[in-house]
C-alpha positions in Angstrom: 69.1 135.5 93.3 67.6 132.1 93.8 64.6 133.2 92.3 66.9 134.4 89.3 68.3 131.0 89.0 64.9 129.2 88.8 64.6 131.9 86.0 67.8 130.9 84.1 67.3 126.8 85.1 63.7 127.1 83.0 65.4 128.2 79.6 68.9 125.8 79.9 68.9 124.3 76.8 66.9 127.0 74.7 69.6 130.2 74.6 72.5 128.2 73.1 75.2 129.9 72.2 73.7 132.5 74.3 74.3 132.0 78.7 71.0 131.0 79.7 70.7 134.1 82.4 67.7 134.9 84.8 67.1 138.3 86.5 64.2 139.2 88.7 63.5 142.6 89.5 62.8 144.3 92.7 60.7 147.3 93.1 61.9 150.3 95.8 60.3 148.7 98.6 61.8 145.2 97.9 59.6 143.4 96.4 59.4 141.0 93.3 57.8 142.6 90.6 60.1 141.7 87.5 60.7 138.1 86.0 62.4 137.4 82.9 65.4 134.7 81.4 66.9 135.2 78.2 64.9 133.6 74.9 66.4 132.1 71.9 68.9 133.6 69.6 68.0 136.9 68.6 65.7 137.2 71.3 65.5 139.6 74.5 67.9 138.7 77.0 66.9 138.3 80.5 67.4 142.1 82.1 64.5 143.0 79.6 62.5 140.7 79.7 62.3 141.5 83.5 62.2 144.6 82.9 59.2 144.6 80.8 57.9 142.5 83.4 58.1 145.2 85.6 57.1 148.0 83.4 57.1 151.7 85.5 58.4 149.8 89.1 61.7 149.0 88.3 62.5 152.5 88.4 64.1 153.0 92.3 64.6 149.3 92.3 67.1 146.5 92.7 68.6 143.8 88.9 69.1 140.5 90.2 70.9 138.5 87.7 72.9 135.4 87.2 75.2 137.1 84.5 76.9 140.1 84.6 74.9 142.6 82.3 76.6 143.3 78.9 77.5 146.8 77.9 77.8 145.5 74.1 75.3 145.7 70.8 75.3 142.0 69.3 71.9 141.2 67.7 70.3 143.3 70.5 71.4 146.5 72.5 73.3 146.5 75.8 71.3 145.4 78.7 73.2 148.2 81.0 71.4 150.8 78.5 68.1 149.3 79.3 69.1 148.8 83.3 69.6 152.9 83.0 66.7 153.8 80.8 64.4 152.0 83.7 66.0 153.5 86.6 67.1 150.8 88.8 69.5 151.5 91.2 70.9 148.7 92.0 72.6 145.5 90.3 73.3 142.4 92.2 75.0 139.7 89.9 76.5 136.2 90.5 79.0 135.9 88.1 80.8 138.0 85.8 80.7 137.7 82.1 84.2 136.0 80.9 83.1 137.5 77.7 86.0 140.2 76.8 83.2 141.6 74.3 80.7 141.5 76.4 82.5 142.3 79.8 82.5 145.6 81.3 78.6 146.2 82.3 79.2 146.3 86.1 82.0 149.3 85.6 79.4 151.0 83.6 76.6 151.2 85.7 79.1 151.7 88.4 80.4 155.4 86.9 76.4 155.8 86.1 76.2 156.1 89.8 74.5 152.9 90.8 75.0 150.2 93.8 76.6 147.1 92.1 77.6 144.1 94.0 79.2 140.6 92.7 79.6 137.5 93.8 75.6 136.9 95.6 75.4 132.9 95.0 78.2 132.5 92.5 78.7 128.6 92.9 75.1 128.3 92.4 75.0 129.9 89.2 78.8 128.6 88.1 77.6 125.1 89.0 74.2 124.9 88.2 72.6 126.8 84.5 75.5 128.9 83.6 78.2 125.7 84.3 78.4 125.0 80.7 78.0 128.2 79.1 80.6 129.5 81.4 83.3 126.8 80.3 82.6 127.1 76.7 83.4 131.4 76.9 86.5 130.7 79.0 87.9 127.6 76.1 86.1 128.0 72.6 85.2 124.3 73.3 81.7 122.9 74.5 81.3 120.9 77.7 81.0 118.0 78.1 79.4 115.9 80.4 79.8 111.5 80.3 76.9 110.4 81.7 76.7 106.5 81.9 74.5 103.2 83.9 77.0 100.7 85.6 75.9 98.0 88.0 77.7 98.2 91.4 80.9 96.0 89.7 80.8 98.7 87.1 79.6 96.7 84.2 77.2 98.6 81.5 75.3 95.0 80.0 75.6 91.8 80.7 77.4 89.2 79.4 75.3 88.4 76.5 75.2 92.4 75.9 71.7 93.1 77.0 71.6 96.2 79.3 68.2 97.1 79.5 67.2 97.9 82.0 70.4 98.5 84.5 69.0 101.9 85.8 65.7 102.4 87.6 62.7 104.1 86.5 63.7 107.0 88.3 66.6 107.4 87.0 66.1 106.8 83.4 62.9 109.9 84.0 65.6 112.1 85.1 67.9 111.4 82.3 65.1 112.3 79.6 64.9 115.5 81.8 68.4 116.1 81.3 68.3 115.7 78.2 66.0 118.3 77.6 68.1 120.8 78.9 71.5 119.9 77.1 72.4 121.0 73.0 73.8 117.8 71.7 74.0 113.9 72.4 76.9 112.3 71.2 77.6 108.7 70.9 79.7 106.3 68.9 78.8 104.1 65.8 79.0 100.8 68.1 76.4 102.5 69.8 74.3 102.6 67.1 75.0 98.9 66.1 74.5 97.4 69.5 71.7 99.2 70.2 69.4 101.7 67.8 69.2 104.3 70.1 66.6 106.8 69.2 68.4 109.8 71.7 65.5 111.4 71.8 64.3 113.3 75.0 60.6 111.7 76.2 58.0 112.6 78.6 57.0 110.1 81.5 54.3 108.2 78.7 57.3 107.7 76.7 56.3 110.5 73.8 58.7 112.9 72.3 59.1 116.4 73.6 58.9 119.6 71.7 62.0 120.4 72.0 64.7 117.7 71.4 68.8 117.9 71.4 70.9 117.6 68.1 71.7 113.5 68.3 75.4 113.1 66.9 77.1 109.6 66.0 81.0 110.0 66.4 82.9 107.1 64.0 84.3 105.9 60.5 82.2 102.8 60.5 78.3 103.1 58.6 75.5 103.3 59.8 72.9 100.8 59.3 70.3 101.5 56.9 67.9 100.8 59.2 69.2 102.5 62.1 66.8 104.8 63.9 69.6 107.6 64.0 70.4 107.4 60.0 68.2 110.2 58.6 68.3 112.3 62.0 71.6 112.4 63.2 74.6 114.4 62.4 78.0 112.0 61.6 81.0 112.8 62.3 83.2 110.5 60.5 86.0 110.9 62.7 87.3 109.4 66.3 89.3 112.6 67.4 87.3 114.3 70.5 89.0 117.8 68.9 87.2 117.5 65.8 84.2 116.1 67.1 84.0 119.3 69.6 85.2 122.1 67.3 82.3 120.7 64.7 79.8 121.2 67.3 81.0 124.8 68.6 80.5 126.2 65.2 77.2 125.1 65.2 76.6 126.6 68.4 76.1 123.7 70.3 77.5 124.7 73.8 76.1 122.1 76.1 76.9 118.0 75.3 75.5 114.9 76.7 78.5 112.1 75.7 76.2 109.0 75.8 78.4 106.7 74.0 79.9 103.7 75.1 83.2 102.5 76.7 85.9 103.1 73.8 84.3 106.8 73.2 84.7 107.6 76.6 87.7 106.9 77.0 89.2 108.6 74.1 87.3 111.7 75.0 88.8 111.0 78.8 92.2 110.4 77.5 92.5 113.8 75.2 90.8 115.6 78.8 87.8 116.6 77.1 85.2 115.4 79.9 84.2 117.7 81.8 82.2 116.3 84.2 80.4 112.6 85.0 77.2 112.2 86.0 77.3 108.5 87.0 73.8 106.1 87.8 75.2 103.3 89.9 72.4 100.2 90.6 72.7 97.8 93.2 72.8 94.9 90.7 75.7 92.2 90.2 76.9 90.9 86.9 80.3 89.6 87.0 81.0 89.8 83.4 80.2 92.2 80.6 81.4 95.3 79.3 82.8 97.9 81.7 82.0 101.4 81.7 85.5 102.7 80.4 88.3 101.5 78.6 91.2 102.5 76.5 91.5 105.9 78.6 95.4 105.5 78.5 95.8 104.8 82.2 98.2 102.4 83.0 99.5 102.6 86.0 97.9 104.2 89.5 100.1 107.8 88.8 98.1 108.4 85.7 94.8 107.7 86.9 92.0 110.2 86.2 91.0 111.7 90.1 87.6 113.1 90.5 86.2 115.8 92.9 82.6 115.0 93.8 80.2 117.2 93.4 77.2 116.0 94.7 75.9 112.2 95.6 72.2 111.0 95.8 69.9 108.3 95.4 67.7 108.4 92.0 65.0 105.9 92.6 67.0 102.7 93.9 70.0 103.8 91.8 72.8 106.1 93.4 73.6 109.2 91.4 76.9 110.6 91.1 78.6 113.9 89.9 81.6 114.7 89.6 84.7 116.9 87.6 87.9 116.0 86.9 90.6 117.4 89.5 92.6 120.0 87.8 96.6 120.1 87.4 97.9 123.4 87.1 94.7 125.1 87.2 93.6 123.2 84.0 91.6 119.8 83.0 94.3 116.9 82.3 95.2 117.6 78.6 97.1 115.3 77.1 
């Protein structure tokens, strides 16, 4: 299953608004023959791409896969048709498909007659490629995920507004990786006034990659005429995170990056549309300048937004931090 999830990790950002899945196949004796993740719309999901991988030693073998295999025809037949046709006899999946439509694949090979398990690294896969995919099956709504630069006082720029460069090296190279992997970038017109941003994602020599996320400017205000964002960006003249998000989901964007600054943030924080924070804290000092949030609608200690972390390590001399938002009721704040 690990070996899956390297699978499904290599084509996040590629599938959207497919789940980026990964499946390896075994052959009877155990061994890896079959290796396959699911290709851009219209493409071969990732059971046959392993499959074909595989070709004639799948047959008596063992489906590893991050997604439960669908038992539906979309824009290409049901994956538990092709698990059948190759004779594999057994399916180990992480997690299953929250995809009514979709659903239903492990039942089917199960009355077929093969071994199916569940379950096999299923906070891997729900944390890791299939995190956002998963979210935006279960809500209609993409996910989001603020990730921001703070010194250790939490300030994004100095006083005088200059912010390059808080993070390290490091860190700003694993953003542009992250980047590469996500559908969208979204950040506010201010953004775009205080500091051009290009948004693109950039190899370590600073040149564009081939494949780049849909940059998106949130805000009533203009753009400037000479802003590097005004012919490639999409804007969304509004400042309701609802909007914003059901604009993207019908273009199939499943996965954002919210790179915007303090006030977007918090109005994405405030309506409970953040879905995670991915935060790059420097040991630096400013003592004055703009935070990293405002305007969430906290104001007093009982409303504060509590975070479960996730995960905390050091990016270069930066330390990086992920977290979600603790859930009331089973649900994400959602005021």
């Amino acid at each position: 299953m690990a070996l899956a999830i390297a699978e499904s990790e290599r084509v996040r950002g590629t599938t959207s608004p497919n789940p980026p899945v990964g499946c390896v196949i075994l052959d009877a004796t155990g061994k890896p023959v079959g290796f396959g993740a699911t290709q851009p719309p219209g493409g071969k999901h990732a059971e046959k791409m392993a499959l074909h991988d595989a070709g004639d030693r799948a047959h008596g073998g063992t489906a590893y896969v991050t997604l439960e295999p669908c038992s539906h025809w979309g824009r290409t037949p049901p994956c538990t048709d092709a698990l059948l046709e190759a004779g594999v006899k057994r399916v180990v999946y992480a997690v299953s498909d929250p995809n009514p439509q979709a659903a239903g694949g492990a039942e089917i090979l199960r009355k077929a007659g093969l071994d199916v398990e569940v379950g096999v690294l299923a906070e891997a896969v729900g944390k890791g490629p299939l995190r956002a995919w998963l979210h935006y099956a279960r809500t209609g709504r993409p996910h989001v995920t603020w990730k921001y630069a703070a010194s250790l006082d939490g300030r994004v720029a100095a006083k005088d507004g200059t912010s390059r460069w808080i993070s390290s090296e490091a860190s700003r190279r694993e953003v542009h990786d992250l980047r590469t992997k996500i559908d969208a970038i979204v950040v506010g017109t201010g953004t775009v006034r205080a500091d051009d941003p290009a948004l693109t994602a950039r190899d370590a020599d600073g040149m564009p990659l081939a494949r780049q996320p849909l940059p998106v400017i949130v805000g009533t205000s203009e753009i400037p005429p000479a802003a590097k964002l005004k012919t490639t960006a999409l804007h969304l003249r509004t400042r309701d995170p609802d909007v914003v998000l059901s604009e993207l989901a019908g273009r199939g964007v499943v996965d954002v990056l919210l790179e915007g600054g303090p006030t977007l943030a918090g109005a994405f924080l405030e309506r409970g549309r953040i879905d995670r924070v991915v935060a790059y804290v420097a040991p630096v000092l400013l003592g004055a300048g703009p935070e990293a949030l405002k305007d969430a609608g906290v104001s007093t200690i009982t409303d504060a937004v509590r975070l479960d972390v996730e995960e905390v390590t050091m990016s270069g001399a930066d330390m990086r931090i992920s977290a979600v938002p603790q859930r009331r009721n089973g649900v994400h704040r959602d005021r």
